[in-house]
C-alpha positions as CSV (number, residue, x, y, z in Angstrom):
1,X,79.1,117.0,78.6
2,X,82.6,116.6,80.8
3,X,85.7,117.5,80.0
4,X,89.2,117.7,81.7
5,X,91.9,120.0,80.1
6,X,95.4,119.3,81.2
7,X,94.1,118.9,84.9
8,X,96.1,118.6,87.7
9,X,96.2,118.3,91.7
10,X,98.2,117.6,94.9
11,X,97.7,117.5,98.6
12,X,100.8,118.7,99.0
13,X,103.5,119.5,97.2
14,X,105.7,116.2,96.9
15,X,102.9,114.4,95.0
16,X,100.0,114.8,92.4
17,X,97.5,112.8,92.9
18,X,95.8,113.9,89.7
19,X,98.2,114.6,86.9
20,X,97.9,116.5,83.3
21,X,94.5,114.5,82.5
22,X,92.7,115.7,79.8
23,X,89.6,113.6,78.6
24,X,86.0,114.1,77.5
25,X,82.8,112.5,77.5
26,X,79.7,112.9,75.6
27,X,76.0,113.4,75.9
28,X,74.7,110.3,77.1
29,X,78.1,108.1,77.4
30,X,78.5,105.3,80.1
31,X,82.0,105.6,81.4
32,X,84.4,103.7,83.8
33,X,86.6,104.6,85.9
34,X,89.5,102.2,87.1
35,X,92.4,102.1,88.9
36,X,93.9,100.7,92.0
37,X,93.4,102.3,95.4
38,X,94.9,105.4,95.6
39,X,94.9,106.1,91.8
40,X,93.1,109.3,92.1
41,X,89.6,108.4,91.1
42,X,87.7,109.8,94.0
43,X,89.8,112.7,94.0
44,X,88.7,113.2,90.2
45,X,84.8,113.3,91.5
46,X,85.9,115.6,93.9
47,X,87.4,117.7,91.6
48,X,84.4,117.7,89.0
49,X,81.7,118.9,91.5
50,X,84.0,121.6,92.9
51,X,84.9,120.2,96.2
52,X,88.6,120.4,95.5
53,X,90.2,123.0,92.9
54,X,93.6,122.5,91.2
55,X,95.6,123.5,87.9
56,X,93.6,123.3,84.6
57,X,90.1,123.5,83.3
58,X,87.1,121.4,83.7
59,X,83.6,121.6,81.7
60,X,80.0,120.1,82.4
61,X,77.9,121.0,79.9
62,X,80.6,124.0,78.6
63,X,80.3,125.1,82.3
64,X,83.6,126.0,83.9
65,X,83.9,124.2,87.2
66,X,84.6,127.5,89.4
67,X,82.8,128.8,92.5
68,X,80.4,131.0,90.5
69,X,78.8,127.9,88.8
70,X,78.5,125.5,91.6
71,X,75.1,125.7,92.3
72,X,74.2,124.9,88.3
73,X,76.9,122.1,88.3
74,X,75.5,120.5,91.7
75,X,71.7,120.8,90.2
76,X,73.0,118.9,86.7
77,X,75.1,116.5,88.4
78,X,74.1,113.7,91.0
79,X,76.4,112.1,92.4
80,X,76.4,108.9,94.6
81,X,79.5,108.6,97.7
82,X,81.5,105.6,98.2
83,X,80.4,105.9,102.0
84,X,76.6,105.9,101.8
85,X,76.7,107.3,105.5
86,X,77.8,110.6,104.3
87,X,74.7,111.1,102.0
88,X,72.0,109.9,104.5
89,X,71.3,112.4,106.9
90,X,67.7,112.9,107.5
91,X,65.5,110.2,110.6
92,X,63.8,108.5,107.8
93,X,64.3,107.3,103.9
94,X,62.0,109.6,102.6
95,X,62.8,112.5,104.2
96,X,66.1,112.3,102.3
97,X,64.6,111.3,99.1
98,X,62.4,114.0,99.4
99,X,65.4,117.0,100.6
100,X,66.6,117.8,97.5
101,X,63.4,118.4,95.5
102,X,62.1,120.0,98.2
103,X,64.7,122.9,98.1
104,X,64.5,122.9,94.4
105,X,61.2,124.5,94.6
106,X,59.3,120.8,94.5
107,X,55.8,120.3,96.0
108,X,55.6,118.1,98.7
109,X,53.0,116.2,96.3
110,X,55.5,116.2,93.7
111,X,58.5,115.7,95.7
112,X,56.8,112.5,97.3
113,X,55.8,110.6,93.8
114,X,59.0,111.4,92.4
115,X,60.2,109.2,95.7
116,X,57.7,106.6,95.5
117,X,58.8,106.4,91.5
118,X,62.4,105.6,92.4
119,X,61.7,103.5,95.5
120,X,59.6,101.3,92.8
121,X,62.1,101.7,90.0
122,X,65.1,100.3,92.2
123,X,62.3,97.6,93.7
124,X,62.7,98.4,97.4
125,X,58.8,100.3,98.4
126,X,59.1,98.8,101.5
127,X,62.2,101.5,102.3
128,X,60.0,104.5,102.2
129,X,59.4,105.1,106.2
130,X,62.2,103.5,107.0
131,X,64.7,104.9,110.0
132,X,68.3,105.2,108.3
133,X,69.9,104.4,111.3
134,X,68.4,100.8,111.0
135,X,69.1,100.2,107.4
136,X,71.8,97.4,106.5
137,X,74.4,97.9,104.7
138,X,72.9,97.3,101.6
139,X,69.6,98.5,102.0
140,X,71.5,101.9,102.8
141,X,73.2,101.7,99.7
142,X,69.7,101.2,97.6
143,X,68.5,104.5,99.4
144,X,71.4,106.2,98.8
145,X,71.3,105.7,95.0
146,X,67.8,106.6,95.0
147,X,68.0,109.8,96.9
148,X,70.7,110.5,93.9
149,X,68.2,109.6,91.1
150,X,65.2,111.5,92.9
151,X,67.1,114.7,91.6
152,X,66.6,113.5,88.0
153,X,70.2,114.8,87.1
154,X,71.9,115.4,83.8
155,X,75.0,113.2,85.0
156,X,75.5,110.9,87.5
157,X,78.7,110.4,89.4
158,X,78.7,106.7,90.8
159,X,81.5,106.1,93.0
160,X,81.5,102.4,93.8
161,X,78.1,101.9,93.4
162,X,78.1,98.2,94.1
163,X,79.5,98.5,97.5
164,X,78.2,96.2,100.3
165,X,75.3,94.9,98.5
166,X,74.0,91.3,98.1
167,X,74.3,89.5,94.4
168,X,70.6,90.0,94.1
169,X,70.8,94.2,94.7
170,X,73.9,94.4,92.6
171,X,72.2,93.0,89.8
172,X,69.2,95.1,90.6
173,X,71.4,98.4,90.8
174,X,73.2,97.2,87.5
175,X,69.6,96.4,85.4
176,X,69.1,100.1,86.5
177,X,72.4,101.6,86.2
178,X,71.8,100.3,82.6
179,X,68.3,101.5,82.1
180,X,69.6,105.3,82.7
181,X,69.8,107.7,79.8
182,X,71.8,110.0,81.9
183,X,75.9,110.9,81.4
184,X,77.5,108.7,83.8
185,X,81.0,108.3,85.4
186,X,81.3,105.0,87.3
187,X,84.6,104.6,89.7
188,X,84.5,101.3,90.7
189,X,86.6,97.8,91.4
190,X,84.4,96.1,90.5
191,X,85.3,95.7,87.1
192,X,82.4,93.0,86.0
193,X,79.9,95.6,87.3
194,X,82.0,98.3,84.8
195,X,81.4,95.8,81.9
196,X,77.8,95.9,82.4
197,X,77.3,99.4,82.7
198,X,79.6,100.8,80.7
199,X,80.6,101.0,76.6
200,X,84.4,103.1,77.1
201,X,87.1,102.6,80.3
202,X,89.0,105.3,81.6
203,X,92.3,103.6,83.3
204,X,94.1,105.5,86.3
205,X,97.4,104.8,87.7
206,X,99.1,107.5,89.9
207,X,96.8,110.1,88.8
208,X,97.6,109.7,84.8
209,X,95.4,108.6,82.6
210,X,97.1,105.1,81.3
211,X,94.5,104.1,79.1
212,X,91.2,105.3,77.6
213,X,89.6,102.4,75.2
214,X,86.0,100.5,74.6
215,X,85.6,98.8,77.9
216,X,85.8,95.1,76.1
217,X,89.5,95.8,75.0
218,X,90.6,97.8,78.2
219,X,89.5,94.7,80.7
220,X,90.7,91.7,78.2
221,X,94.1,93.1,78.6
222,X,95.7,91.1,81.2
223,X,99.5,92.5,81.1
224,X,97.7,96.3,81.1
225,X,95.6,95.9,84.5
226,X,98.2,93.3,86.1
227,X,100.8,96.2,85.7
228,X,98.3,98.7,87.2
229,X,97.5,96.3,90.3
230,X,94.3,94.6,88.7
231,X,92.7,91.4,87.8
232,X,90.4,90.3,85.0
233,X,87.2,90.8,85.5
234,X,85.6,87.2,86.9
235,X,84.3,86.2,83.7
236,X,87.7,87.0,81.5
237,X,89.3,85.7,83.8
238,X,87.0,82.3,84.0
239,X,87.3,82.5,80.3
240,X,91.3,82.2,80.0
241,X,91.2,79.4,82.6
């Protein structure tokens, strides 16, 4: 479903932030992506929907990321920002979740159950006619990931999809997260969130790929994620204590 074939990029050229990383993941394969801040992983989503283009090859769905297939890439893959105020742009919640369908060829009917499905799926109905400029943090957040879901993609790109929510949300987004049969590529810190969600860790450091294991072995490893500028996840770390 992904794949990355000797990929690599720089913002200039003194550094790569993504270097040589070749990896794959399957049809219906929870992954995570970790690394410290500035290990590349947001530049990695950038790269995978197109937004950025560098040295090698990468796939979705055998589909060469390249300018010609953008629009079938960006209709296959959804993809949730770290900054949930670059994603909501329309006066009111449901005008966003109802955008993308919409230009997809969607009935208003049809885009507007699709919304009230997800708005009830993530448990927050009350959202619908809600102004986005009055949203919390958190309740922005919610919206966010359900504009993303209302375009039933193939693959999901989450980039820190836990951010700025309450412990009763996060659970709620992870209970979902969970629930999804789609592909999905989750960069996050927070790596008890990533042990929910996800079966295989993908382990950035400098842009290289520095591990790639089942997520249970990847985040016991103390000395591995303490040399990369990580902690155990809370309950690991609980555990050794």
């Amino acid at each position: 479903m992904l794949q990355f074939e000797s990929v690599s990029f720089g913002y200039d050229r003194e550094r790569r932030v993504i270097d040589d990383l070749s990896f794959t993941i399957s049809d219906g394969e929870s992954v995570g992506l970790i690394g410290a801040n500035g290990a590349g992983k947001s530049t990695l989503i950038k790269l995978l929907l197109g937004l950025l283009s560098g040295e090698g090859r990468i796939f979705v769905d055998e589909l060469p990321v390249e300018k010609r297939n953008l629009p079938e890439i960006r209709r296959r893959v959804g993809v949730l920002l770290q900054n949930s105020d670059n994603q909501m742009f329309m006066p009111t919640v449901l005008e966003d979740l109802t955008f993308g369908p919409l230009n997809y060829g969607l009935s208003r009917t049809e885009a507007e159950r699709r919304a009230d499905e997800v708005l009830a799926r993530l448990g927050i109905p009350e959202l619908k006619h809600r102004h986005n400029h009055k949203l919390s943090g958190g309740e922005k957040r919610m919206a966010a990931l359900a504009t993303v879901l209302a375009m039933e993609p193939d693959v999901l790109l989450l980039d820190e999809p836990t951010n700025a929510l309450d412990p009763y949300n996060r659970r709620l987004v992870i209970r979902t997260i969970r629930s999804l049969p789609n592909t999905k590529l989750i960069a996050s810190h927070d790596l008890d969130m990533i042990l929910d969600t996800c079966s295989r860790v993908l382990l950035l450091s400098n842009g290289r790929l520095i591990a790639d294991g089942p997520a249970q072995t990847v985040l016991r490893d103390r000395a591995l994620l303490e040399a990369n500028r990580m902690e155990l996840p809370l309950r690991f770390s609980e555990a050794a204590d």
